[in-house]
C-alpha positions in Angstrom: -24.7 -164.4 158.7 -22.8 -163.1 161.2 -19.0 -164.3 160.6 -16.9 -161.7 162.0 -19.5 -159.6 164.1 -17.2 -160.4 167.4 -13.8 -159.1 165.3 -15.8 -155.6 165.0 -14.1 -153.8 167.9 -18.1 -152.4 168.2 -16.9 -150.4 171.7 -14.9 -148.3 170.0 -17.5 -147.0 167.6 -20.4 -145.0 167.8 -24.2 -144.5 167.4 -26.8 -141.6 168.3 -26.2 -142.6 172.5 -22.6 -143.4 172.5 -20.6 -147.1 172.4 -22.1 -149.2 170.0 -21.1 -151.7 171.9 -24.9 -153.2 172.5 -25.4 -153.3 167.9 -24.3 -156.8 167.7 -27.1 -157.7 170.6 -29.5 -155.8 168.0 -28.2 -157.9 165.0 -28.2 -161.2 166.5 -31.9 -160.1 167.6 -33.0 -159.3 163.6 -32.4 -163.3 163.2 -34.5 -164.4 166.5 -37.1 -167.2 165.9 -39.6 -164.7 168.4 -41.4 -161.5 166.9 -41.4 -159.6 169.8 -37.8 -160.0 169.7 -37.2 -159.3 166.2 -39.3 -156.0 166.6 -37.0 -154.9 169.5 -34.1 -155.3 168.0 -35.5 -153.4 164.6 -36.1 -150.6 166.7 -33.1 -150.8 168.3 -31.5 -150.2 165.0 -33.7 -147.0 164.0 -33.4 -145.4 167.1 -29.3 -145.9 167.6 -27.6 -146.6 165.1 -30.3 -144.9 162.3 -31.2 -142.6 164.6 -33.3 -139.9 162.6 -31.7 -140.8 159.5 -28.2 -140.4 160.9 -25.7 -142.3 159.5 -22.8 -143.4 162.1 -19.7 -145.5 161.9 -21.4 -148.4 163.6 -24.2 -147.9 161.0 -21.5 -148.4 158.4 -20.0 -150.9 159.7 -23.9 -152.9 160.2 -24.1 -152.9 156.6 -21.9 -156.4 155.4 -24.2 -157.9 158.4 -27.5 -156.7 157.2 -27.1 -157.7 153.6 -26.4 -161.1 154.7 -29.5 -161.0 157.0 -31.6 -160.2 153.9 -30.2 -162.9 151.8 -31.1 -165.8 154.5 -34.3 -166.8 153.5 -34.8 -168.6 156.9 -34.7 -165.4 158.1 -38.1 -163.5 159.1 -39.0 -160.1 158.2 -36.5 -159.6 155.8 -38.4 -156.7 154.2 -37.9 -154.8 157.3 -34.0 -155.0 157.1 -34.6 -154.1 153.1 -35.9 -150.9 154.4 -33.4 -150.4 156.7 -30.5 -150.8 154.1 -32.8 -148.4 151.4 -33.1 -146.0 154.1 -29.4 -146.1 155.1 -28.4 -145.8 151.8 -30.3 -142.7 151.3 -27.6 -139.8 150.6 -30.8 -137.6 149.8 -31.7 -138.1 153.8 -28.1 -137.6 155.1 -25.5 -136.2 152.8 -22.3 -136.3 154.8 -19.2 -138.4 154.0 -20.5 -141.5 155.9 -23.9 -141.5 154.4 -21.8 -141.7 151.1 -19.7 -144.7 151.9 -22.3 -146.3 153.0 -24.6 -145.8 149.3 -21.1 -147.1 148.2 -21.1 -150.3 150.0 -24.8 -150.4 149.2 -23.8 -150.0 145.6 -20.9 -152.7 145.8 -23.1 -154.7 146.4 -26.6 -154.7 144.6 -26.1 -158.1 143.7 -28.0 -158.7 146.9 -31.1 -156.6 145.7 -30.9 -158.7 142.6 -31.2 -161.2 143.8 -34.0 -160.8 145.8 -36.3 -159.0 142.7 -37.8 -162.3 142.4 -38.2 -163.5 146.0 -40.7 -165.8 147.5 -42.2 -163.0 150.1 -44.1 -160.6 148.6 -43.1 -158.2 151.5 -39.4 -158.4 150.0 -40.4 -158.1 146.4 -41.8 -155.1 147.3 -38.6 -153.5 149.5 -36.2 -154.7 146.6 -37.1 -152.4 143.6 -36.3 -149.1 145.3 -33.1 -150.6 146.5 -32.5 -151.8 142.9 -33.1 -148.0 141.7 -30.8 -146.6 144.3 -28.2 -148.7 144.2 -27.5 -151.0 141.2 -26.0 -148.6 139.1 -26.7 -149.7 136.0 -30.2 -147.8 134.0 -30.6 -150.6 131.6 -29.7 -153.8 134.0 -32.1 -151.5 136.2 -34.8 -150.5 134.3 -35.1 -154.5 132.3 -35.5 -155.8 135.8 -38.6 -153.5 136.8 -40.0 -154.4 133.5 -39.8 -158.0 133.8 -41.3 -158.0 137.3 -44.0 -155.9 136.1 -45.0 -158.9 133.7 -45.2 -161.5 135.9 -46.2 -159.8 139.3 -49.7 -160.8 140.2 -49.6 -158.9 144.0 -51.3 -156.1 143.7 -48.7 -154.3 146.6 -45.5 -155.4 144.6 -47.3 -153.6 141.6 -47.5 -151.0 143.1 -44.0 -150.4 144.7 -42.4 -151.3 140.9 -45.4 -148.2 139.5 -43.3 -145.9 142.5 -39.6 -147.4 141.9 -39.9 -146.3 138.1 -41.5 -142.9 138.9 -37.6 -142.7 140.9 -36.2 -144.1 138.3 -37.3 -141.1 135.7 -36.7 -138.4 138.2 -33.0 -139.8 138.7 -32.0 -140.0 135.1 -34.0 -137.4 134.0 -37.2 -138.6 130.9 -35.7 -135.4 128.5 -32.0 -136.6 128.8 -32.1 -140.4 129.5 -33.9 -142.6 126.8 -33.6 -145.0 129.5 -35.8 -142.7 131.7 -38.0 -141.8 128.8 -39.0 -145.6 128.7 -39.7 -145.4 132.1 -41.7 -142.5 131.5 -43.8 -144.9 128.8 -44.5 -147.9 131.2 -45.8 -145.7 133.4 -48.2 -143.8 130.9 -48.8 -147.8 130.3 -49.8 -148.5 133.9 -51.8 -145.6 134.3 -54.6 -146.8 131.8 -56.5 -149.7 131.1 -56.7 -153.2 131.8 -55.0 -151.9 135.1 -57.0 -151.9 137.9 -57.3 -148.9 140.0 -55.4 -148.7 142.2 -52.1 -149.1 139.8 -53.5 -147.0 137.8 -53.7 -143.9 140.7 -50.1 -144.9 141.3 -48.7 -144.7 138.3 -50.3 -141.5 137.7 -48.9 -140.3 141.3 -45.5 -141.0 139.7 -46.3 -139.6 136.3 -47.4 -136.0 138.2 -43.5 -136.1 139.7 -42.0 -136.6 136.6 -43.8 -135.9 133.2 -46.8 -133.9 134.0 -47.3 -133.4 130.1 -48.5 -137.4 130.0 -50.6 -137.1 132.3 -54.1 -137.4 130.7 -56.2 -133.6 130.6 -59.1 -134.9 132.7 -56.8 -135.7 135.2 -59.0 -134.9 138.2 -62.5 -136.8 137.1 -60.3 -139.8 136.4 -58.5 -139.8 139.6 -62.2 -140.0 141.2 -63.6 -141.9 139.4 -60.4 -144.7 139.9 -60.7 -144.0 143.9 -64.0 -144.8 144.2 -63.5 -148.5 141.9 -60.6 -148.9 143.7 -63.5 -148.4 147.1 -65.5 -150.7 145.6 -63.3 -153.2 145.0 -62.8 -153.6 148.8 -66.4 -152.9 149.8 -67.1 -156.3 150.6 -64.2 -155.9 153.5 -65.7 -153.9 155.8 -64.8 -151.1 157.2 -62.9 -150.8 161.2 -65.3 -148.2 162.2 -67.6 -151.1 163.3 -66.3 -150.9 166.7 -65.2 -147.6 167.5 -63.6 -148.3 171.2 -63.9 -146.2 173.9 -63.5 -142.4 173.9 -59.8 -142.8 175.3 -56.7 -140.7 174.3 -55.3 -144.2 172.6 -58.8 -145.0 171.0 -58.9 -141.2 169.6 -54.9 -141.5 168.5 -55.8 -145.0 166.8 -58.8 -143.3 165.3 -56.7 -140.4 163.9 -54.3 -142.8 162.0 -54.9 -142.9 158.2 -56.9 -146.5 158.1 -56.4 -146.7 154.6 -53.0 -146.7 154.6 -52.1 -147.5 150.8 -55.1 -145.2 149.7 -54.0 -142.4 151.5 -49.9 -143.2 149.9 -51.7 -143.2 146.9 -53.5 -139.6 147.2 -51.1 -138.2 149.1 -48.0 -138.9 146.1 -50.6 -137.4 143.4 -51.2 -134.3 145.7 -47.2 -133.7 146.8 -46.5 -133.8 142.7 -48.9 -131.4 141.3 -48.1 -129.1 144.2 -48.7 -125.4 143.0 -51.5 -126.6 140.6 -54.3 -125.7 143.8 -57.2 -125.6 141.8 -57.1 -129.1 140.4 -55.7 -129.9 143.9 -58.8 -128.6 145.4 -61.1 -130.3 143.0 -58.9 -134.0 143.8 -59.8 -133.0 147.9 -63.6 -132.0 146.7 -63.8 -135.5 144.9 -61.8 -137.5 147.9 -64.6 -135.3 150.3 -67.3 -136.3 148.6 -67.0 -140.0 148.1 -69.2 -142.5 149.0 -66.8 -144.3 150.9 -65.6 -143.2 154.4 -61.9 -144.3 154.2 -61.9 -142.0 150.8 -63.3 -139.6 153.0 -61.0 -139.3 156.1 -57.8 -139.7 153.9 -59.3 -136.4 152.1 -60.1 -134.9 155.5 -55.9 -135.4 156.5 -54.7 -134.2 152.9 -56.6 -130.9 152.8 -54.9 -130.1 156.4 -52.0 -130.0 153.9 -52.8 -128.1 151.7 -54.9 -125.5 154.0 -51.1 -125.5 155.4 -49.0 -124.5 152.5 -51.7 -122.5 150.2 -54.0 -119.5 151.2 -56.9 -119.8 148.1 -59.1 -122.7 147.6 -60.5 -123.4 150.8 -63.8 -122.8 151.5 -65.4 -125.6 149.6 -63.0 -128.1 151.1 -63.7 -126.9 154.6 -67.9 -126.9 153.5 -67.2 -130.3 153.1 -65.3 -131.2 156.1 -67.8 -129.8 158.3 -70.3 -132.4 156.3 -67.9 -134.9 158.0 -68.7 -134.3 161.4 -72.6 -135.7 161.5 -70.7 -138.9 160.5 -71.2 -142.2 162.0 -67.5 -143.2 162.0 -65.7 -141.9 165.3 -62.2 -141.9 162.9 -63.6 -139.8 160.3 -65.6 -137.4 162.9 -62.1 -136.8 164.8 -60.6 -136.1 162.1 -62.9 -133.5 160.8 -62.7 -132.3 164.0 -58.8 -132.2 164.6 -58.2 -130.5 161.1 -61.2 -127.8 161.6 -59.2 -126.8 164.8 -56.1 -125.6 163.2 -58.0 -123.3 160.7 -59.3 -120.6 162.9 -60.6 -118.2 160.7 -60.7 -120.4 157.7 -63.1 -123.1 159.7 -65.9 -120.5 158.6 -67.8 -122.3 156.2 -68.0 -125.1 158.3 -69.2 -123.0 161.7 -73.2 -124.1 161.0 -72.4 -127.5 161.8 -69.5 -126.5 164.7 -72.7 -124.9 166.4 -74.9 -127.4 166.1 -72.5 -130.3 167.7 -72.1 -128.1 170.4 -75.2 -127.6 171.0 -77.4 -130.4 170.7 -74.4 -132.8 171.6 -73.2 -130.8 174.6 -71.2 -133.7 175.9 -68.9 -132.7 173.4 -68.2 -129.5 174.9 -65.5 -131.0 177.2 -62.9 -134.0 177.0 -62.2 -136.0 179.3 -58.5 -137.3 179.0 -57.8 -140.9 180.5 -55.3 -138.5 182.1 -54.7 -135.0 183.4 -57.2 -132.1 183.8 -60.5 -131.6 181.0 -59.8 -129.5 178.1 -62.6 -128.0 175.7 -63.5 -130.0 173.1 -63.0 -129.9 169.9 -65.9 -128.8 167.8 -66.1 -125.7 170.6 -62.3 -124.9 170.1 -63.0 -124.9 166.2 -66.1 -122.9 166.5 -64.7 -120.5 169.0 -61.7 -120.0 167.2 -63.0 -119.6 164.1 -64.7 -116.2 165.6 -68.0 -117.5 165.6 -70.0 -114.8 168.0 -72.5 -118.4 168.7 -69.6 -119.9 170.3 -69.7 -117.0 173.3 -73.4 -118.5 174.9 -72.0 -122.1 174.7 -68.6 -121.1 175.9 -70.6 -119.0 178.9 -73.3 -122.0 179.7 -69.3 -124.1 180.0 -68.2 -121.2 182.8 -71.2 -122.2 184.6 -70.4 -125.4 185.0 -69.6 -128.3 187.6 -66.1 -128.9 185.3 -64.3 -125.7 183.6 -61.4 -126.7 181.2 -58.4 -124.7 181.9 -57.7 -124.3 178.3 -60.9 -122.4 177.8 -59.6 -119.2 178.4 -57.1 -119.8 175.3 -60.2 -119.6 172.3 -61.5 -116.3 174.0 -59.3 -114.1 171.9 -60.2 -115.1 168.7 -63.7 -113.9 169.6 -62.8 -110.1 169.6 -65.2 -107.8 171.1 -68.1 -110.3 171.2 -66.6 -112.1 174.3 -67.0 -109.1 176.3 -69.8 -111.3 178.4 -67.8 -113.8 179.2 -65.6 -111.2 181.5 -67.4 -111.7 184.7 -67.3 -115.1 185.1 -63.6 -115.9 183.9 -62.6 -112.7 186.4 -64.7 -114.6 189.3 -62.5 -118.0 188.4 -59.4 -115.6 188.0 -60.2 -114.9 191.3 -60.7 -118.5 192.8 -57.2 -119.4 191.1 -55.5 -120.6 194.2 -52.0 -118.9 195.1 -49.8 -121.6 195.5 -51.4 -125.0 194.2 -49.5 -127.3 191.7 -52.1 -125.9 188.8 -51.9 -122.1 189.4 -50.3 -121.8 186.6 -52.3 -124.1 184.0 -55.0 -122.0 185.8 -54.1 -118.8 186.2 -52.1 -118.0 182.7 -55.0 -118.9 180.2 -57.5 -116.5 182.3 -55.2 -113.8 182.1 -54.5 -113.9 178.8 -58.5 -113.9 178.0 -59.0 -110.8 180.6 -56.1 -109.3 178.7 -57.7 -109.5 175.0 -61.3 -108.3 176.4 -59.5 -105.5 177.7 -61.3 -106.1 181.4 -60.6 -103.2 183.7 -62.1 -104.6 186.7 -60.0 -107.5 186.6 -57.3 -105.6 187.9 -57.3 -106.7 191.9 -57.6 -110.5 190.7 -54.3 -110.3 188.6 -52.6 -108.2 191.5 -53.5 -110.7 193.9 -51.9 -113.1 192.0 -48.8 -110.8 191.5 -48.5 -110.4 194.8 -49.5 -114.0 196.3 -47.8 -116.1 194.7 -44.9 -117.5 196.8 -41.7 -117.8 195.4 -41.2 -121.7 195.0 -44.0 -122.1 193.0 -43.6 -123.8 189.7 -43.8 -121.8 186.8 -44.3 -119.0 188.7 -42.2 -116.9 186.0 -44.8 -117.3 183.6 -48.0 -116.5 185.5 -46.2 -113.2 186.2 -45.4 -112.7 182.9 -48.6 -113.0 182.0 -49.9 -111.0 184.7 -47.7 -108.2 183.7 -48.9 -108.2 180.0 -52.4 -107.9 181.1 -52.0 -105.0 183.4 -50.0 -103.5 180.4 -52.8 -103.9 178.3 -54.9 -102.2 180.6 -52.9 -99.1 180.4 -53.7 -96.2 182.8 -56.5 -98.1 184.1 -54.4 -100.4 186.2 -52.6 -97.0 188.2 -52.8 -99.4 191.5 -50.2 -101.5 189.7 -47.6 -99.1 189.6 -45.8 -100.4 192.5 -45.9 -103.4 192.0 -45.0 -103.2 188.3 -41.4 -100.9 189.6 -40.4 -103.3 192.2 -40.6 -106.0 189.1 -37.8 -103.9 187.4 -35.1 -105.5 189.2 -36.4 -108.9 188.5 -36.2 -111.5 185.9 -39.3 -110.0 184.6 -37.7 -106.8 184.4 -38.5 -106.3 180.4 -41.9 -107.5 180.8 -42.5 -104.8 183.8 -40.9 -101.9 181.8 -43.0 -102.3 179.2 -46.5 -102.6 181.5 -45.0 -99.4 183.3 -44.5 -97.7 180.1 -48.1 -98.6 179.0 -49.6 -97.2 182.4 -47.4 -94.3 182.9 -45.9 -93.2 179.8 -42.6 -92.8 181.9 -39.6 -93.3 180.2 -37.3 -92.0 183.0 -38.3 -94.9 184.7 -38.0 -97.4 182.4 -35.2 -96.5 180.4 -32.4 -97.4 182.6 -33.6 -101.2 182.8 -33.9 -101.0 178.8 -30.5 -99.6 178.5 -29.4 -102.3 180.8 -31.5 -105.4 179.3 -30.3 -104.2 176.0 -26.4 -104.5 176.5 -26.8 -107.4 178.4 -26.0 -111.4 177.5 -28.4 -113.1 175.7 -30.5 -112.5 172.0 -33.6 -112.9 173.6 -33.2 -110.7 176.0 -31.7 -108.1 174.0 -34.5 -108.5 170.9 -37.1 -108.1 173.7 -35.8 -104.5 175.1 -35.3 -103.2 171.2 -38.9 -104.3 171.1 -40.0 -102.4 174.0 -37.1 -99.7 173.0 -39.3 -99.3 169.9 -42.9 -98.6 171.8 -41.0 -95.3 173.5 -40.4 -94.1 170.0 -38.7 -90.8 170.9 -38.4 -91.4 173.8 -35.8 -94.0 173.6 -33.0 -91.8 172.0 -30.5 -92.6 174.5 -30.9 -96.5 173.0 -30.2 -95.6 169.5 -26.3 -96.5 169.9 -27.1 -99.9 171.0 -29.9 -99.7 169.1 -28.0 -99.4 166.1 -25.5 -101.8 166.8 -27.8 -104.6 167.1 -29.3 -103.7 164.0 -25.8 -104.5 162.3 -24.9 -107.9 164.0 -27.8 -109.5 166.1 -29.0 -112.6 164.5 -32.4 -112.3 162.4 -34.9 -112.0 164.7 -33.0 -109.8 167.2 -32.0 -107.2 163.9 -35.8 -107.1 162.4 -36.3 -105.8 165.9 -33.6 -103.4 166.6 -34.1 -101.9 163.2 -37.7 -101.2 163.4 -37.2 -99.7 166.8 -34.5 -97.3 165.3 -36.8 -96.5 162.3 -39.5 -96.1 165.3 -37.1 -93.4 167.4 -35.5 -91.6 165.0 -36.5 -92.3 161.5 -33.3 -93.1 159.1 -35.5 -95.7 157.2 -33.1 -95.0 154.4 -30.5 -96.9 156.6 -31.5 -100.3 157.2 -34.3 -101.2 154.3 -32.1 -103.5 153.0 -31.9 -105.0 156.2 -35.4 -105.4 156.6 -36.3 -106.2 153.2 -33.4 -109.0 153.1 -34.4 -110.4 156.3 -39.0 -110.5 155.4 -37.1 -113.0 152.5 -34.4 -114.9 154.2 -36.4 -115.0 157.2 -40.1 -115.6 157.0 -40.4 -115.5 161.0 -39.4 -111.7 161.2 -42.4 -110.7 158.7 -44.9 -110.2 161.5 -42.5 -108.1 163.4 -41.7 -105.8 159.7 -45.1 -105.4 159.3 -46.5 -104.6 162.4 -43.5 -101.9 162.7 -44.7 -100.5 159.5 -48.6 -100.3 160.2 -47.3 -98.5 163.7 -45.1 -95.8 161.2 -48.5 -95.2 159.2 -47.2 -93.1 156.3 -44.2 -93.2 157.5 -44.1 -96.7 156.2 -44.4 -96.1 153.0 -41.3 -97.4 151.8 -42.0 -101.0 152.7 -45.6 -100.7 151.2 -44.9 -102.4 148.2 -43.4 -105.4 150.6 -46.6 -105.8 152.4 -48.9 -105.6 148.9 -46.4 -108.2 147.6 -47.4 -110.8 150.5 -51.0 -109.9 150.6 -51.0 -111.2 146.5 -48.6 -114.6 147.3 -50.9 -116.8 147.0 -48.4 -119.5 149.5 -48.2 -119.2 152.8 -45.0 -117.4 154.2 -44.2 -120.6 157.0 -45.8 -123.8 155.2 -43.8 -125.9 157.5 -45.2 -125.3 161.2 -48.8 -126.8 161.0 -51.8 -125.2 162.4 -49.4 -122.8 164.6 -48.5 -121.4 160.7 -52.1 -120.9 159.6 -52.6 -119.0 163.0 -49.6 -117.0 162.8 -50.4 -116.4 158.2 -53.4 -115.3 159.1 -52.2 -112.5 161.7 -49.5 -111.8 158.9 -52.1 -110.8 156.8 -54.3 -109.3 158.8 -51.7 -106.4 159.9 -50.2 -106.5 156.6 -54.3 -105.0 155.4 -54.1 -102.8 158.6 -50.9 -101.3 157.5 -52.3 -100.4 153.9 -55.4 -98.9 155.3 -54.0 -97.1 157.3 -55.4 -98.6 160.4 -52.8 -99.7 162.3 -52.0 -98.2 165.8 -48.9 -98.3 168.4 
């Protein structure tokens, strides 16, 4: 197995850390007699010389070894090193020149894989056939070897890897211009109906939906329920591992939160990936999953709809009815997971707020976690319910201030509660108040408080966030972001915080210096005394800190001609974020719209993350926005979200999206 490992000058090549010089240690490991051995050494590989799906020259030069590693059948978990080779061989993970030579050694030789097609260990038989697709380059040699294991295959997850390896297969070669692929495209239509059992069945037509929706059969969603819920009863008899739910411990809950049903969910979660835009019969498939009798059907339809709730504005509220049926559930896994998924929604949670309010209420020791480490936080159910706007969240949330134990996070759901949490401003100014100057926690303390008194608008607060302006020593961790957040609130507050105006000009010549000019602008309107610090953040090093003046540059409106120069010229060579910026803060000063609408309307496509930015410029302009009106009805009608791809934090920051983009239209936004 390992003839020749000690020629490999291994010191002299690389992995993800450095010297490769420690891969032969991980190699010899992959053969060790002890499984705890074996695992550390498989690691080892994925986390140096796989490293995120890179591809180095020690990982090139691993692949003679581990091809003779999986043809030893003394050898133990041979299916693991399988993997390892499929994933290396991967050019779709890692396209560069190494990746490639490696699929070509890969490809030299897929004798190996054919070897193994028929081998004793089910756990290789099921590795091999997406190897054999990937590498054996030869569709008929390929395609006769799935077909023949198909026949004689009697475990039920080998069947299912060969139902996925020919799904690959067809989208490879292609069903309209390989006949090879169109047979491929047959078995499947095969698998996918009777005598198969079910869970076949829902694979094959997982693999069908990637690659020849038109076979796919035209009650595709009753069928796919109805095979989930034999392919439930099938294991019934099994048990389910919510029997002993464990202890309410950050491992227990992160144990809890893993799919259970690992194959179901593959299965579900492949169907729901390939019919992608088609949302309706996506939300009927999450409605049928919601609704099942099982629990394990249940919590995998609970994870998959945080998926789609990700990528697709419509079709929620049923879904989200039904996951807020979850959470009177026996079964901590499922509960949680109700739970974790209702918390990224905000807004969307609605339909599910009657039974957010009546957890919190009539299970109040739900109201707080307790994490085996660090400080409280709020719970769940109150963070959903809260966040979702829900005015019945401000009582529970005020009952929580009064309190032996206050999470620090509380203060962080009061925004989303608008006006309604007006109540609520006493007793978070009192703890604002309390909020000791210079302990290790001021900060985890101090900033969510502020940022609550800030959105509620609280006038009184004012001494409490100057004594902590003016307290805090000048060691103290974090201290730059409690007076940042400091600063933001007494800018909020406008004129109303006058007392702040020293304070706020001895901040110019600080590292806070934007922050403070833009405060001092909301509470004086004085540009004389904030310009100069614009002028001079705005020329300065750094695209942060230059996007960040344009940005204040652009609440001045007039008065910030003296910055349309620089303005200008970051408008025409900042990078995205900082040119969205600088152009809406020239179309703010001095008009010239005509100017850079290309700009702005190229960057809202290339650039999703300057949309917010676009559009709150343009609500800010009122008619004077006009020209990008047709920009903001065009997003309001999208029917995907405009970042799919940052999890709950992009259904938070959609929803704002849309909510200025209406504002804008209506004519209701303001400066």
């Amino acid at each position: 197995m390992f003839r020749g490992i000690d020629e490999v000058d291994w010191a002299s090549l690389h992995h993800a850390y450095g010297s490769a010089e420690d891969v032969p240690g991980f190699l010899r490991g992959l053969a060790s007699a002890d499984p705890a051995e074996r695992q550390t050494a498989l690691d080892g590989m994925y986390g140096t010389v796989h490293h995120e799906g890179g591809v180095y020259d020690s990982t090139l030069a691993c692949v003679p070894f581990l091809l003779a590693l999986a043809g030893r059948e003394e050898v133990r978990d041979r299916a693991e090193v399988v993997e390892l080779l499929v994933s290396i061989g991967d050019v779709d993970g890692a396209p560069d020149d190494l990746a490639a030579s490696a699929r070509d050694a890969l490809r030299a030789r897929a004798d190996v894989f054919e070897r193994l097609a028929g081998d004793a260990d089910p756990g290789v038989r099921r590795a091999v056939p997406g190897a054999l697709v990937r590498f054996l380059g030869q569709p008929a040699r390929v395609l006769a070897l799935l077909r023949e294991r198909i026949t004689v295959e009697r475990d039920d997850r080998v069947l299912l890897a060969l139902a996925e390896s020919l799904g690959l297969f067809a989208r490879r070669y292609r069903p309209t211009d390989d006949a090879h692929a169109a047979e491929a495209v047959w078995l499947l239509t095969e698998l996918s109906g009777p005598p198969h059992g079910p869970g076949l069945r829902l694979a094959a037509l997982g693999q069908l939906a990637g690659c020849a929706q038109d076979r796919l059969p035209a009650d595709l969603v009753p069928t796919v329920v109805r095979l989930l819920r034999d392919r439930s009863g099938q294991r019934a008899g099994a048990g389910h591992p919510y029997d002993c739910p464990g202890p309410d411990t950050l491992a227990g809950r992160l144990r809890r939160l893993r799919p259970s049903d690992e194959e179901g969910a593959r299965l579900l979660r492949t169907l729901h990936s390939a019919l992608g835009s088609r949302v309706s019969d996506r939300v009927a498939l999450l409605c049928g999953q919601l609704t099942s009798p099982d629990p394990l059907d249940r919590c995998n339809g609970v994870w998959m709809s945080a998926g789609l709730f990700r990528e697709w504005r419509t079709g929620h509220a049923e879904p989200v009815t039904l996951i807020g049926n979850q959470l009177g559930a026996e079964e901590a896994r499922l509960h949680d997971a109700a739970v974790a998924v209702l918390v990224e929604l905000f807004a969307l949670a609605a339909p599910a707020a009657d039974h957010l309010h009546a957890l919190v209420t009539y299970r109040p020791e739900l109201r707080i976690r307790h994490g085996e480490r660090g400080a409280p936080a709020l719970g769940g159910p109150l963070r959903a319910l809260a966040g979702a706007g829900d005015v019945r969240a401000v009582p529970v949330l005020a009952e929580v201030l009064t309190g032996p134990v206050v999470p620090n996070d509380l203060g962080l759901v009061v925004p989303h509660l608008g006006g309604a949490a007006v109540p609520l401003a006493p007793a978070l100014r009192r703890r604002l108040a309390r909020v000791p100057l210079d302990a290790p926690d001021t900060p985890e303390r101090a900033v969510p408080l502020l940022s609550a008194l800030a959105a509620l608008g609280d006038v009184e607060s004012t001494p409490a966030v100057l004594r902590l302006l003016r307290g805090m020593p000048d060691g103290l961790r974090q201290r730059e972001a409690v007076t940042a957040a400091a600063v933001r609130a007494l800018g909020v507050l406008g004129g109303a915080a006058h007392e702040a105006i020293p304070d706020l000009r001895g901040l110019l010549r600080t590292g806070s210096a934007i922050a403070a000019a833009d405060a001092l602008w909301s509470v004086t309107g004085d540009a004389d005394a904030v310009l100069p610090v614009l002028l001079r953040e705005l020329s300065g090093a750094g695209s942060g800190h230059r996007r960040h003046a344009a940005a204040v540059l652009g609440r001045l409106g007039p008065a910030a001609r003296p910055a349309l120069p620089g303005l200008r010229e970051l408008a025409a060579s900042g990078d995205a974020g900082a040119r969205t910026t600088a152009a809406c803060a020239v179309w703010r000063t001095a008009g010239e719209p005509e100017r850079f609408l290309p700009v702005l309307r190229s960057d809202w496509v290339e650039h999703p993350r300057t949309r917010r930015t676009i559009a709150e410029c343009v609500s800010v302009l009122g008619r004077a926005g006009a020209p990008l009106h047709d920009v903001l009805r065009a997003e309001l009608a999208a029917p995907r979200r405009h970042r799919s791809d940052s999890g709950g934090h992009g259904i938070r920051e959609d929803l704002a999206l849309l909510r200025v983009c209406r504002e804008a239209l209506a004519g209701q936004g303001h400066p």
